[in-house]
C-alpha positions in Angstrom: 1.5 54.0 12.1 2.6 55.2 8.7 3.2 58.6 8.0 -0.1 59.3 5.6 -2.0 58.8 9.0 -0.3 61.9 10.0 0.1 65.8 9.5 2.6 68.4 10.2 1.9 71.9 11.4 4.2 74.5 10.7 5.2 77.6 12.9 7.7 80.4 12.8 9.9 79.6 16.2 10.7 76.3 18.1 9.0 78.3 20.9 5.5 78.2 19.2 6.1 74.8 18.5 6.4 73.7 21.6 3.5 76.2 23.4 1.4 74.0 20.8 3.4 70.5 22.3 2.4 72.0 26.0 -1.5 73.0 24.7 -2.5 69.3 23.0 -0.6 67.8 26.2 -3.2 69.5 28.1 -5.7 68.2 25.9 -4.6 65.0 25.7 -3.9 64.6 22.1 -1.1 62.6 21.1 1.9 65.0 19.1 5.5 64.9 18.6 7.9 67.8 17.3 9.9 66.4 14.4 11.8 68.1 12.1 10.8 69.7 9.3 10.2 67.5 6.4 12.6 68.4 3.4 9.8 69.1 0.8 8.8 71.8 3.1 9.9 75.3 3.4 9.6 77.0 7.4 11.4 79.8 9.4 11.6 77.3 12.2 13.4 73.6 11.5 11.0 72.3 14.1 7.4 71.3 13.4 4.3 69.3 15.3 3.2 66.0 13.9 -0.3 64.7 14.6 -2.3 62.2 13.8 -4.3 63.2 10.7 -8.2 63.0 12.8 -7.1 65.7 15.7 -6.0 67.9 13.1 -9.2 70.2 13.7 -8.8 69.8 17.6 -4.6 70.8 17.1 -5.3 73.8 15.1 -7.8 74.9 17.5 -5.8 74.8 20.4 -3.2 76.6 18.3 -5.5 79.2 17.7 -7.0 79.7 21.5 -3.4 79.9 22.6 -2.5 82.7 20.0 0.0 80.6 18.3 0.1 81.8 14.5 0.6 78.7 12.3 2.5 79.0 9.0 1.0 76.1 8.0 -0.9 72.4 7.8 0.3 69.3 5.4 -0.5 66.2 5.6 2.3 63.5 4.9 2.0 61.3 2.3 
């Protein structure tokens, strides 16, 4: 896959990052922490990739988990 089909979301701690890994496991949508892409500013030098159509369905479970996000981009 190239990286336009996905999207980063951004949080302020690794932990966050990885409650959000833990909650889209559960869900069974594909994700993978990554680094935090260079043209993007974050607290936290860890991010969650995900493929651009369970964008909706990530932020979600972010959000019923009570993980604040700092942010959504896509990656061109």
């Amino acid at each position: 896959m190239s990286s336009g089909e996905h999207a980063v979301i951004l949080v302020h701690s690794a932990y966050h990052a990885l409650k959000i890994e833990r909650l889209l496991g559960a869900r069974n949508v594909p994700c993978r922490l990554v680094p935090v892409p260079r043209q993007l500013s974050s607290d936290c030098g860890v991010c969650v990739r995900v493929h651009r159509s369970d964008v909706d369905i990530a932020l979600a479970a972010a959000r019923e988990g009570g993980v604040e996000i700092q942010g959504c981009h896509s990656l061109e």
